[in-house]
N, C-alpha and C positions, 0 to 999 in steps of 0.2 A: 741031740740039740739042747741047748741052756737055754736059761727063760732069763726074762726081767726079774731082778735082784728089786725086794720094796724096803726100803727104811726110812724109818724117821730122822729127820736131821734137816739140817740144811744142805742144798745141791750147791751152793759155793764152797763148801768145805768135803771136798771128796776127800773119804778116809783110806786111799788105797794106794798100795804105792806104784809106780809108771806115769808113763804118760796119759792123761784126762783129757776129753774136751767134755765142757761142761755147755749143752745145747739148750736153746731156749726160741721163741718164736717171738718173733717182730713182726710188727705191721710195716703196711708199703705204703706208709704217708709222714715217713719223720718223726713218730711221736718218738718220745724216750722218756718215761716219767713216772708210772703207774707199775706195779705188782712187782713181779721178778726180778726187772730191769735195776728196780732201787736195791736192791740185794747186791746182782753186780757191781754196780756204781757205788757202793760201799766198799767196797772191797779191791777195783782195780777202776782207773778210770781210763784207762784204753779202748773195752769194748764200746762202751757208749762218744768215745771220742771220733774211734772209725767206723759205727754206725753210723752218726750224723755227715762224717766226712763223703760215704758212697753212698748217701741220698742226697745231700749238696750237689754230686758230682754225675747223680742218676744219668744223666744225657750220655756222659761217656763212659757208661760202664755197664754190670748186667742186674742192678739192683732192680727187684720184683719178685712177682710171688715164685716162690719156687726155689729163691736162689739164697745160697750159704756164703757168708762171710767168715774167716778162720781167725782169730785175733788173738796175739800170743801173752799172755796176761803177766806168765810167770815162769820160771826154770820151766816147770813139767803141766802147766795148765794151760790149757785154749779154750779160747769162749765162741760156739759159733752160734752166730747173728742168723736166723732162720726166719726169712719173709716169709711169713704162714699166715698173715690174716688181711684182709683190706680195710683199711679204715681200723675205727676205732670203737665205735658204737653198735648195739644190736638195734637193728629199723627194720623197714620194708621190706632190703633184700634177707632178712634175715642177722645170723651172728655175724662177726668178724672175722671167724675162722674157715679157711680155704683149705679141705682135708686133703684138695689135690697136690696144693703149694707145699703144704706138710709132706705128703706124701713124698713130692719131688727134691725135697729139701733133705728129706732123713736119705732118700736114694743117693744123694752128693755128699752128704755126711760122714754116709759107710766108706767112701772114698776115700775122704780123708782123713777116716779112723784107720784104715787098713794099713794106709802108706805110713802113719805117724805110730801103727803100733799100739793104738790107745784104745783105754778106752771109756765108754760115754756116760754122764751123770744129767739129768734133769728133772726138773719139776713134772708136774703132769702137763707137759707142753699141750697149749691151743685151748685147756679148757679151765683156764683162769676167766681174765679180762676179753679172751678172745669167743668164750664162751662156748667152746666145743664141747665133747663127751669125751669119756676116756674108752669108753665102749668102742667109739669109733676109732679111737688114735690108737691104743693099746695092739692092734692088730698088724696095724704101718709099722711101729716101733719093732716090733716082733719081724716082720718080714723085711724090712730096707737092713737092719742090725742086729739082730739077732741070729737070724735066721744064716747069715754072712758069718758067724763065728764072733759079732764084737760083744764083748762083756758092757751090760745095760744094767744100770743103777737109778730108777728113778723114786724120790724122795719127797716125804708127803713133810710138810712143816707141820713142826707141836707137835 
């Protein structure tokens, strides 16, 4: 079995060549504006266009925790939209990040890395702004995509 590849760099410039999706964790209330997001949105403005679009349209669709959005950014990159956290803030119930939404989200992921042939670059998803551990996530990432055979790249900035 392969393990999580670590480099420094930035996770919107995968240096590899095939197909990428480059994963990252959203919350389930609409934001779009703080940590990773502004990298994407630098860079392509679609994912953050049909994120807001299927939380607009939440009622008719399966936007929540758990659930993955696939967004085709460029020739050979996709960006998926991963509802991993609630809210926005760490309070009473704790952080923002939901290791089980994480969980179920990397499980739909491998899906759509297997069918697309690709494979996945991210930040240390959930434990930026969403305040998770990597202790905790590093495990999910390893068993939903690794563990499946997909090639995992995640990238520490600076």
């Amino acid at each position: 079995m392969s393990e999580i590849r670590y480099v420094r760099g930035d996770a919107t410039v995968p240096s590899v060549k095939g197909v990428k999706i480059i994963a990252h964790v959203c919350n389930d209330i609409g934001g779009w504006g703080k940590g990773f997001v502004l990298a994407l949105s630098r860079r392509w403005p679609e994912p953050e266009a049909a994120y807001r679009a299927w939380h607009r349209d939440r009622a008719a669709n399966d936007f929540g925790l758990g659930a993955v959005q696939l967004v085709h950014a460029e020739r050979y990159v996709w960006v998926a939209n991963m509802i991993g956290q609630r809210g926005v803030r760490t309070g009473s119930k704790g952080v923002p990040v939901r290791y089980e939404a994480v969980d179920t989200a990397l499980d739909r992921l491998a899906g759509h890395a297997l069918e697309l042939g690709a494979s996945v670059h991210m930040p240390r998803i959930g434990c930026g702004l969403a305040g998770g551990t990597w202790s905790r996530v590093e495990p999910l990432v390893e068993n939903r995509l690794v563990g499946r055979g997909i090639p995992v790249t995640v990238y520490d900035h600076g």
